[in-house]
mmCIF file of the N, C-alpha and C atoms, coordinates in Angstrom:
data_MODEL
# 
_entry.id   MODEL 
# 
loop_
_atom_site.group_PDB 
_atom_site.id 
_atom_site.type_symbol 
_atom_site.label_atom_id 
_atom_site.label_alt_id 
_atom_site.label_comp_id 
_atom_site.label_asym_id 
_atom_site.label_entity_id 
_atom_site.label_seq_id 
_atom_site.pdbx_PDB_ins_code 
_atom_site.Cartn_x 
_atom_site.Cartn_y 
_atom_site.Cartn_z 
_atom_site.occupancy 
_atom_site.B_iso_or_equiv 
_atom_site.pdbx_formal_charge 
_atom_site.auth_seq_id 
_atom_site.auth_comp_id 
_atom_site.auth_asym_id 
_atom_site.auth_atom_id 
_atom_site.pdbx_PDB_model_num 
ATOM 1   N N  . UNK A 1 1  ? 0.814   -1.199 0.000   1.00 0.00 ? 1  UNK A N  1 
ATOM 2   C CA . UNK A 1 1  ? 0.000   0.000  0.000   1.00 0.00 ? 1  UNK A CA 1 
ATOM 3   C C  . UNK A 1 1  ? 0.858   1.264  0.000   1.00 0.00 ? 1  UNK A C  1 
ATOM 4   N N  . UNK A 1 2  ? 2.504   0.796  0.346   1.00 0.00 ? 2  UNK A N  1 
ATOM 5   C CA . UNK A 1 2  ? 2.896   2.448  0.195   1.00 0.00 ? 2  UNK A CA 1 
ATOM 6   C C  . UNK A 1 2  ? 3.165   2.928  -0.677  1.00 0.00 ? 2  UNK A C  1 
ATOM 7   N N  . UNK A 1 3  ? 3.336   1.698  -1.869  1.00 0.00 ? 3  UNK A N  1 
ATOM 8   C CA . UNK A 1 3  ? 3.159   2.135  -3.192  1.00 0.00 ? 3  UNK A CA 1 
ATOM 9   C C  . UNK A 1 3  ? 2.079   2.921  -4.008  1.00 0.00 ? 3  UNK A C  1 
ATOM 10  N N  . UNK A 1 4  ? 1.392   2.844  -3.170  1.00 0.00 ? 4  UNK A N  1 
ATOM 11  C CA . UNK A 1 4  ? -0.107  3.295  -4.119  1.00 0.00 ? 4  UNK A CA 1 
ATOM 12  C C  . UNK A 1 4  ? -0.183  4.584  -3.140  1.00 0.00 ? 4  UNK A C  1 
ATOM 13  N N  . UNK A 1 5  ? 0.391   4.920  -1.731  1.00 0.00 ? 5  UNK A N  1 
ATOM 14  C CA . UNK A 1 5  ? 0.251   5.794  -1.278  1.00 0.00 ? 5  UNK A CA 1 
ATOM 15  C C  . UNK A 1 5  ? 1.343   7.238  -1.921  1.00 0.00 ? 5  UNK A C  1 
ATOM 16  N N  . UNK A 1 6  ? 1.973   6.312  -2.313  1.00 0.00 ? 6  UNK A N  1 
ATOM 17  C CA . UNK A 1 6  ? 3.664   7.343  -3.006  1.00 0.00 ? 6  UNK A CA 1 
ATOM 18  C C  . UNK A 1 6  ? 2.756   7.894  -4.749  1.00 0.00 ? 6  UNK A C  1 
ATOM 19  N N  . UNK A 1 7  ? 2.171   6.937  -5.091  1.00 0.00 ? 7  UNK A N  1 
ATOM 20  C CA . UNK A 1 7  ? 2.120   7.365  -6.263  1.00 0.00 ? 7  UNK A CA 1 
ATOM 21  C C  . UNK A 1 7  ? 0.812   8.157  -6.200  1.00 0.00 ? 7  UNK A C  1 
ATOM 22  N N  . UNK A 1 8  ? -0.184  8.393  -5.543  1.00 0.00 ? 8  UNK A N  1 
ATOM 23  C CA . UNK A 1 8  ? -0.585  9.750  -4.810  1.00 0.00 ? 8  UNK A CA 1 
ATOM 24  C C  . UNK A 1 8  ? -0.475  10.618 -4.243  1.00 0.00 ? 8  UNK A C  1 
ATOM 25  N N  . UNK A 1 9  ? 0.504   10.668 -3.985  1.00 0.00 ? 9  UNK A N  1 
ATOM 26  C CA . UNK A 1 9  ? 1.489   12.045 -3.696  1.00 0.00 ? 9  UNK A CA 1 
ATOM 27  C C  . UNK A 1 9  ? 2.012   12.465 -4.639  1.00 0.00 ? 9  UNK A C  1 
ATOM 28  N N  . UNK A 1 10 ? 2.604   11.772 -5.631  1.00 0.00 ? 10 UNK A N  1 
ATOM 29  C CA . UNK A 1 10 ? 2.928   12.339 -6.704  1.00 0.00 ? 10 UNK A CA 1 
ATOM 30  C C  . UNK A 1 10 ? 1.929   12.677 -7.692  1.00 0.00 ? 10 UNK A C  1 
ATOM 31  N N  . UNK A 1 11 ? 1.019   12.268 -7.688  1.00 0.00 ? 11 UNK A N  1 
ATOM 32  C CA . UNK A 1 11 ? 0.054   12.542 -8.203  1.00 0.00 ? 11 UNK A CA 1 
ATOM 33  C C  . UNK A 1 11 ? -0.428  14.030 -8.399  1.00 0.00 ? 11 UNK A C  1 
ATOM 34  N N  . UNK A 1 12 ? -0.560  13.727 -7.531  1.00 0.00 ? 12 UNK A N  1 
ATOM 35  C CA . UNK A 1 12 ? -1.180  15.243 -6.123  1.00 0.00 ? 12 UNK A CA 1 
ATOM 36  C C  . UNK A 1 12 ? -0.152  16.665 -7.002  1.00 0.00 ? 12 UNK A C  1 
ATOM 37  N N  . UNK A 1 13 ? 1.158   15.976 -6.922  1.00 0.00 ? 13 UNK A N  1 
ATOM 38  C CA . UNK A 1 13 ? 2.796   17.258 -6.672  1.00 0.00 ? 13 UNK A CA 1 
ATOM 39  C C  . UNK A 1 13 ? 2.191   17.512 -8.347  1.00 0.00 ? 13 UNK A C  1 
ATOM 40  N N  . UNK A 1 14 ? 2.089   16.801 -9.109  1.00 0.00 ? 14 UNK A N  1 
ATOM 41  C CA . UNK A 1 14 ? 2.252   16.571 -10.869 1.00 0.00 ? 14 UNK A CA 1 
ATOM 42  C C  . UNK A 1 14 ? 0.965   17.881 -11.253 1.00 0.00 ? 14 UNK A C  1 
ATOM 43  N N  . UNK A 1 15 ? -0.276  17.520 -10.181 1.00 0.00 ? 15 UNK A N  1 
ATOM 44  C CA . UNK A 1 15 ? -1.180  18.571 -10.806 1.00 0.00 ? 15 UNK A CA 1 
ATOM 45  C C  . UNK A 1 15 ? -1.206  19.647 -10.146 1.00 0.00 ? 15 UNK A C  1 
ATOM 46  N N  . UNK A 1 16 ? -0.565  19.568 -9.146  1.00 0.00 ? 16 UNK A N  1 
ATOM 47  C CA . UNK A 1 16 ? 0.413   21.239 -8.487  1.00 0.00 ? 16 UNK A CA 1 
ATOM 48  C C  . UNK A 1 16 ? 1.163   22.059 -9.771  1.00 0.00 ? 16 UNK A C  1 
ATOM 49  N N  . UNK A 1 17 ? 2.085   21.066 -10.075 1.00 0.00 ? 17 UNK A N  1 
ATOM 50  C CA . UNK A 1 17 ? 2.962   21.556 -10.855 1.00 0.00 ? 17 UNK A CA 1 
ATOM 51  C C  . UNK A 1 17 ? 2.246   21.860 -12.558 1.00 0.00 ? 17 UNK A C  1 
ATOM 52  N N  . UNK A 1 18 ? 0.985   21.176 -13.253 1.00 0.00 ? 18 UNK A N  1 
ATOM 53  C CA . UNK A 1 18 ? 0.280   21.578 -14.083 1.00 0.00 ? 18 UNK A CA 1 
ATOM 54  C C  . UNK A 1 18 ? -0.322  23.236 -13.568 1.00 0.00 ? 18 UNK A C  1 
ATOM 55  N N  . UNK A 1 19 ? -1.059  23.465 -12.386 1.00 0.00 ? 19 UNK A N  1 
ATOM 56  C CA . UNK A 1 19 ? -1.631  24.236 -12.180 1.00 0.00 ? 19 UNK A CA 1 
ATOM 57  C C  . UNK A 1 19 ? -0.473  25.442 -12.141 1.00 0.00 ? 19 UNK A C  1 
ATOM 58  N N  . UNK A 1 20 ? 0.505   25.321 -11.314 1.00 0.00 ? 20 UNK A N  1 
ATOM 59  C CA . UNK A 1 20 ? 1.642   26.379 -11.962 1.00 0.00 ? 20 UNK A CA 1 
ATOM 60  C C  . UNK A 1 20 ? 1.855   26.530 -13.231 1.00 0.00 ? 20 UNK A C  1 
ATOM 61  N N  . UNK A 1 21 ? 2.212   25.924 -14.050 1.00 0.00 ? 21 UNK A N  1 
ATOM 62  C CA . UNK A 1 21 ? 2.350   25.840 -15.461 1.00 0.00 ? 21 UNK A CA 1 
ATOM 63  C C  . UNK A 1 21 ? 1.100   26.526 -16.114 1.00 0.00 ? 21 UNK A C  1 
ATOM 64  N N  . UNK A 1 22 ? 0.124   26.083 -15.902 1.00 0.00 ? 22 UNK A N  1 
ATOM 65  C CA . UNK A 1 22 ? -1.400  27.247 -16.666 1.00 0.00 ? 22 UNK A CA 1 
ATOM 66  C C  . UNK A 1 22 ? -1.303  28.626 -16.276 1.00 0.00 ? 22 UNK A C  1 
ATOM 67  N N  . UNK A 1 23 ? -1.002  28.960 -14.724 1.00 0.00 ? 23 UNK A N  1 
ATOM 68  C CA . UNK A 1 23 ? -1.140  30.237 -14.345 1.00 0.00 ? 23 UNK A CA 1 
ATOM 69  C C  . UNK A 1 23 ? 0.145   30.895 -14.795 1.00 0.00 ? 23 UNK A C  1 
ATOM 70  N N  . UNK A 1 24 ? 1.449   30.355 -14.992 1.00 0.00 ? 24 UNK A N  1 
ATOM 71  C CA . UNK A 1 24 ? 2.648   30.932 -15.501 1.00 0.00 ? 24 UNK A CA 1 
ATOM 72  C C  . UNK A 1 24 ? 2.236   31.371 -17.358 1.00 0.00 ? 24 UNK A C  1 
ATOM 73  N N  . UNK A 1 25 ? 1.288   30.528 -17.869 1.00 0.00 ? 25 UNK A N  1 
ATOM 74  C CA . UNK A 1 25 ? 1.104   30.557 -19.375 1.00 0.00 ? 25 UNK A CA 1 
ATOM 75  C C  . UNK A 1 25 ? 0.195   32.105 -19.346 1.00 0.00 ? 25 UNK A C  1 
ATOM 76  N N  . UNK A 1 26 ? -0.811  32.331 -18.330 1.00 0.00 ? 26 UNK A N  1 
ATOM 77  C CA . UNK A 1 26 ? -1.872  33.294 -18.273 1.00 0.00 ? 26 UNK A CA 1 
ATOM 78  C C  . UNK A 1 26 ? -2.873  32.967 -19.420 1.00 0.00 ? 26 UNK A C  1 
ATOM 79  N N  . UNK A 1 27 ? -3.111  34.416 -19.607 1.00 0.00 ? 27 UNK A N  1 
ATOM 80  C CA . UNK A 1 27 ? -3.941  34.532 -20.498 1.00 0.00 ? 27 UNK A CA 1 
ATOM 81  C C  . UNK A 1 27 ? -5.440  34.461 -19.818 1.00 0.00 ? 27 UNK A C  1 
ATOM 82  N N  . UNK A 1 28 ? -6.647  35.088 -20.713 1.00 0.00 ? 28 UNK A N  1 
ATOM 83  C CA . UNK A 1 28 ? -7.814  34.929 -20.360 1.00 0.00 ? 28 UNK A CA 1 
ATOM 84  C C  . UNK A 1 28 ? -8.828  34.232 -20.964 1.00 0.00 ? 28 UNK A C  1 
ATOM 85  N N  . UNK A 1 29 ? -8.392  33.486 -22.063 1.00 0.00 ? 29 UNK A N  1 
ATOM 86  C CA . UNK A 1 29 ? -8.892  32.607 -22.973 1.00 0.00 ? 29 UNK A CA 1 
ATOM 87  C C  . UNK A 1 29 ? -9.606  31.825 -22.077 1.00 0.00 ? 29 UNK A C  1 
ATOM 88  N N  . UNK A 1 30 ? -10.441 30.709 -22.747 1.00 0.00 ? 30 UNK A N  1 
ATOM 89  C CA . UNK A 1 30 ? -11.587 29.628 -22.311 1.00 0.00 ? 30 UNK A CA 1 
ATOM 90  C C  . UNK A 1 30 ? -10.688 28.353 -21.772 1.00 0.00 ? 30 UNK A C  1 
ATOM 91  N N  . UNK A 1 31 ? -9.166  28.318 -22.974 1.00 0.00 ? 31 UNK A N  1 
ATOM 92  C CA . UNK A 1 31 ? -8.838  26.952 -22.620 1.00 0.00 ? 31 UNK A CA 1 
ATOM 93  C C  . UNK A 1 31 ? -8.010  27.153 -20.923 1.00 0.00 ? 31 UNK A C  1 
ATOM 94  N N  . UNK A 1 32 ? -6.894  27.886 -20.668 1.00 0.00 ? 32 UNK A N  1 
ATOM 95  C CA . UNK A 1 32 ? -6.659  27.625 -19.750 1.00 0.00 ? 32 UNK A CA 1 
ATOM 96  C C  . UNK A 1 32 ? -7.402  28.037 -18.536 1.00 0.00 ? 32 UNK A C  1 
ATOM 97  N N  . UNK A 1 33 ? -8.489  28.314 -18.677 1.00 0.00 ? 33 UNK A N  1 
ATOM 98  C CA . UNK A 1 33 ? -9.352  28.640 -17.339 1.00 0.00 ? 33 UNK A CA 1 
ATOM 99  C C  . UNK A 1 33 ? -10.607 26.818 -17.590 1.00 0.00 ? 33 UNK A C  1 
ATOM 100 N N  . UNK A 1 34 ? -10.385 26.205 -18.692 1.00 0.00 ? 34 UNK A N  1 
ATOM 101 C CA . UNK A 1 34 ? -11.062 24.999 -18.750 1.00 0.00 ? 34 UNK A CA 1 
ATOM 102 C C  . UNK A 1 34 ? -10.075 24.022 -18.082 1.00 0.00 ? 34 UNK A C  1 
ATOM 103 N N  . UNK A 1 35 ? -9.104  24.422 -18.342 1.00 0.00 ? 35 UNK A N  1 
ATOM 104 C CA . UNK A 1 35 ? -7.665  23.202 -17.914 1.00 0.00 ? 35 UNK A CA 1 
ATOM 105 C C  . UNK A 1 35 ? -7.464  23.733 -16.280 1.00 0.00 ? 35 UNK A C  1 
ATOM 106 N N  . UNK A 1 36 ? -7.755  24.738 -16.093 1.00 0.00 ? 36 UNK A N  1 
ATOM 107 C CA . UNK A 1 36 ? -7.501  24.225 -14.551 1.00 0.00 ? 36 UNK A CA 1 
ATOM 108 C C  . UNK A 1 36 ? -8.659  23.932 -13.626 1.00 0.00 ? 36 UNK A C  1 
ATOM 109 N N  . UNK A 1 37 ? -9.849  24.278 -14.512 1.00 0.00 ? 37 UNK A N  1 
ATOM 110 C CA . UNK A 1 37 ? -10.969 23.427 -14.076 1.00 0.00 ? 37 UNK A CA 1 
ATOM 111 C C  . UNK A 1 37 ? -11.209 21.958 -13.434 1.00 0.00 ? 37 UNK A C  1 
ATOM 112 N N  . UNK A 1 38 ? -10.631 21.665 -15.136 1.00 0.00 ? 38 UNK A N  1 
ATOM 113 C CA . UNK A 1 38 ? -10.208 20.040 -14.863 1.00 0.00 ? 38 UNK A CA 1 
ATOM 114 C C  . UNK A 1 38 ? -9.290  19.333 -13.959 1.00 0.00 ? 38 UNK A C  1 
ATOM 115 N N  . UNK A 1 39 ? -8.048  20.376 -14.010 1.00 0.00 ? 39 UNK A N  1 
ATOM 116 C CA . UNK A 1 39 ? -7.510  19.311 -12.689 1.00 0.00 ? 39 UNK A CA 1 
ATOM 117 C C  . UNK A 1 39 ? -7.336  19.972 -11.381 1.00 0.00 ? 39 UNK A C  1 
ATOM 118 N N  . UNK A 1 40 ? -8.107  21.354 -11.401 1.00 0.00 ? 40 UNK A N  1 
ATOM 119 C CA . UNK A 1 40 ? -8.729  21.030 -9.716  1.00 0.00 ? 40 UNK A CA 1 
ATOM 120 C C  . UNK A 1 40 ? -9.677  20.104 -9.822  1.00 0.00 ? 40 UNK A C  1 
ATOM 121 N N  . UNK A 1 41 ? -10.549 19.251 -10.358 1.00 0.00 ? 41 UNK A N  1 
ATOM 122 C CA . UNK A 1 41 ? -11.456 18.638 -10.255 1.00 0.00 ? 41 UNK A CA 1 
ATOM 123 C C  . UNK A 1 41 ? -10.226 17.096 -10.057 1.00 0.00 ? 41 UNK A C  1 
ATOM 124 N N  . UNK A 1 42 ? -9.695  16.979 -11.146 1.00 0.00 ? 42 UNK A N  1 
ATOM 125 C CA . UNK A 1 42 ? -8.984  15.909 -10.660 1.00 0.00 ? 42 UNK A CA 1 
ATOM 126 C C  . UNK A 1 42 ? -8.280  15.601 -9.686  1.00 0.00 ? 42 UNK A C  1 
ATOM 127 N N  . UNK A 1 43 ? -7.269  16.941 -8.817  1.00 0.00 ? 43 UNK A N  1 
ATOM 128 C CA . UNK A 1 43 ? -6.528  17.090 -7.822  1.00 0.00 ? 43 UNK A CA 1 
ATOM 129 C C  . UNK A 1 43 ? -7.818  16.385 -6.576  1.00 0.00 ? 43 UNK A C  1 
ATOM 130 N N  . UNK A 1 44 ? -8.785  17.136 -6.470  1.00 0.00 ? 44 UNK A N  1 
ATOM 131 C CA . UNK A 1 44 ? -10.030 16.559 -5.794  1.00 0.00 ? 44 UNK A CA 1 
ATOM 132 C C  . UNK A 1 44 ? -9.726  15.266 -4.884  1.00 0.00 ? 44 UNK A C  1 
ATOM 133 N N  . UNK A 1 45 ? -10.217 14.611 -6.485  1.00 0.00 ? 45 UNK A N  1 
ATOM 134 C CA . UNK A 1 45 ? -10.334 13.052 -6.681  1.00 0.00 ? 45 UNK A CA 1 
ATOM 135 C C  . UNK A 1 45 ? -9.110  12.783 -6.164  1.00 0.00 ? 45 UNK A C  1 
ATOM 136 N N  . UNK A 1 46 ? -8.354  12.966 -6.630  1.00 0.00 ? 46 UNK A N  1 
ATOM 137 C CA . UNK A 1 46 ? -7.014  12.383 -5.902  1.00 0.00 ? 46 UNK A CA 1 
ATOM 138 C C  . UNK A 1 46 ? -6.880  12.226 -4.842  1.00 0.00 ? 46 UNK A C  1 
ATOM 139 N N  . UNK A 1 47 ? -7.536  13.584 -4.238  1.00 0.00 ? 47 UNK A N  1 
ATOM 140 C CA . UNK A 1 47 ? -6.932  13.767 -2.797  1.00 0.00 ? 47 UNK A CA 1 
ATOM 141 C C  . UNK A 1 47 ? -7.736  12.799 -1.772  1.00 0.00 ? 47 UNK A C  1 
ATOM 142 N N  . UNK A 1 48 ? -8.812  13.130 -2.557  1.00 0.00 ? 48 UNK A N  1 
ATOM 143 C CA . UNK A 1 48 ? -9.694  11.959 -1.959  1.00 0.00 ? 48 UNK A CA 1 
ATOM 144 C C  . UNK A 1 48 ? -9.488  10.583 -1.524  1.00 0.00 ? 48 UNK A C  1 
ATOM 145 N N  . UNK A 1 49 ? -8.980  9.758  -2.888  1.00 0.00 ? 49 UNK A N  1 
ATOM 146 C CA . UNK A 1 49 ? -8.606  8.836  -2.710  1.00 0.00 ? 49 UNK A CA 1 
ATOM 147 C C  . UNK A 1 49 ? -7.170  8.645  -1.957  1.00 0.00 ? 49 UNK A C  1 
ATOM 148 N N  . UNK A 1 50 ? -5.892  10.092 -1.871  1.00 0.00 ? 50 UNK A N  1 
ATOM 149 C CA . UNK A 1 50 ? -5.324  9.449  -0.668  1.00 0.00 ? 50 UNK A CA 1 
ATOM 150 C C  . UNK A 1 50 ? -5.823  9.655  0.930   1.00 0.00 ? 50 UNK A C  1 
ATOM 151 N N  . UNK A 1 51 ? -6.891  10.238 1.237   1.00 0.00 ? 51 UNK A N  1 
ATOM 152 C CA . UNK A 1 51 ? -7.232  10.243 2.323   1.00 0.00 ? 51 UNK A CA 1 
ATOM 153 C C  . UNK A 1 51 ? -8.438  8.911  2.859   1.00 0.00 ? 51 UNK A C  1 
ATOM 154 N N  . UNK A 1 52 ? -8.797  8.976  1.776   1.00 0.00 ? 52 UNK A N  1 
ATOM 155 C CA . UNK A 1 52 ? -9.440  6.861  1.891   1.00 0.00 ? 52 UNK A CA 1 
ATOM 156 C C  . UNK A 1 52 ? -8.577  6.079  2.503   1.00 0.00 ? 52 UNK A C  1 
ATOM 157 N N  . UNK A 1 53 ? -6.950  6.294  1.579   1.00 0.00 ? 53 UNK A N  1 
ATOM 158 C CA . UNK A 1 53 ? -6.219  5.142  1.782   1.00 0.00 ? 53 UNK A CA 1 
ATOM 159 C C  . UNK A 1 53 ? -5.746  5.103  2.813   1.00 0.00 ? 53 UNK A C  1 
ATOM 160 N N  . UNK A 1 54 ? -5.506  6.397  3.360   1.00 0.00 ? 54 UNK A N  1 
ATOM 161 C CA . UNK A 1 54 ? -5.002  6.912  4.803   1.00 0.00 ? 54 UNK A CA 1 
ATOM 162 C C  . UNK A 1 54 ? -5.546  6.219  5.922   1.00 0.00 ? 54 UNK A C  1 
ATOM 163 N N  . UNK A 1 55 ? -7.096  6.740  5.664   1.00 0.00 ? 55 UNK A N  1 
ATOM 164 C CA . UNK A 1 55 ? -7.589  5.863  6.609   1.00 0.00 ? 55 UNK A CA 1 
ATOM 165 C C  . UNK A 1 55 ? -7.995  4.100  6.797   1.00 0.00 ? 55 UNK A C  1 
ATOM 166 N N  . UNK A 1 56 ? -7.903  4.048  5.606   1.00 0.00 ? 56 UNK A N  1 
ATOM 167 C CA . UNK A 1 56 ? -7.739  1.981  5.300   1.00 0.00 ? 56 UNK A CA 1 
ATOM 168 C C  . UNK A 1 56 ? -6.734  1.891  5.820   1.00 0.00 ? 56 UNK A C  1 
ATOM 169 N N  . UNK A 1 57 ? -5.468  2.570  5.630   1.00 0.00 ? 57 UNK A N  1 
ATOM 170 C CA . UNK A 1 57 ? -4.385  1.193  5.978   1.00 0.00 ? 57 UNK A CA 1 
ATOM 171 C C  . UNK A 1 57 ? -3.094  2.944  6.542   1.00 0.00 ? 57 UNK A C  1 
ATOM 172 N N  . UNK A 1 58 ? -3.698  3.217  7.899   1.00 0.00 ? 58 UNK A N  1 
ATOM 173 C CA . UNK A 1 58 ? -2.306  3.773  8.178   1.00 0.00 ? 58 UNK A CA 1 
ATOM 174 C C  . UNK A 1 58 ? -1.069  3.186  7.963   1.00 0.00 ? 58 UNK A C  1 
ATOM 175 N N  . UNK A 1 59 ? -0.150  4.714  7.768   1.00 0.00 ? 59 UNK A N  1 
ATOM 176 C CA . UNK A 1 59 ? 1.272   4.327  7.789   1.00 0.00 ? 59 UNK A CA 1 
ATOM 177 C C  . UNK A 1 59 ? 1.778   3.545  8.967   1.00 0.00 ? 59 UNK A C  1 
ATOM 178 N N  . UNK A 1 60 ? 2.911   2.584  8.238   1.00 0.00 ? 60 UNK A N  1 
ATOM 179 C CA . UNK A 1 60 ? 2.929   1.867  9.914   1.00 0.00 ? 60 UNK A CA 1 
ATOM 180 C C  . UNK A 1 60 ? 5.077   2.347  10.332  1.00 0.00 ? 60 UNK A C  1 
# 
């Protein structure tokens, strides 16, 4: 499980680092205000699922 816990963290860091990347691009266009739509929506989910896992199977 700490595998699946590591690769939600990185997960997590990857759409940090997208969401820097859109706001460094700017602009007021549709697409990058659609793209960070999407992965705050995905960051979400993510986070979600590492706080599930958190609580299934603390770190030991």
């Amino acid at each position: 499980m700490s595998n699946v816990r590591t690769w939600c963290s990185a997960a997590l860091t990857d759409e940090t680092t997208c969401l820097d990347g859109v706001a460094q691009a700017g602009g007021r266009q549709a697409r990058p205000r659609r793209t960070r739509r999407e992965v705050l929506a995905i960051a979400q989910v993510t986070s979600n699922a590492l706080a599930l896992l958190n609580r299934v199977t603390p770190e030991q």
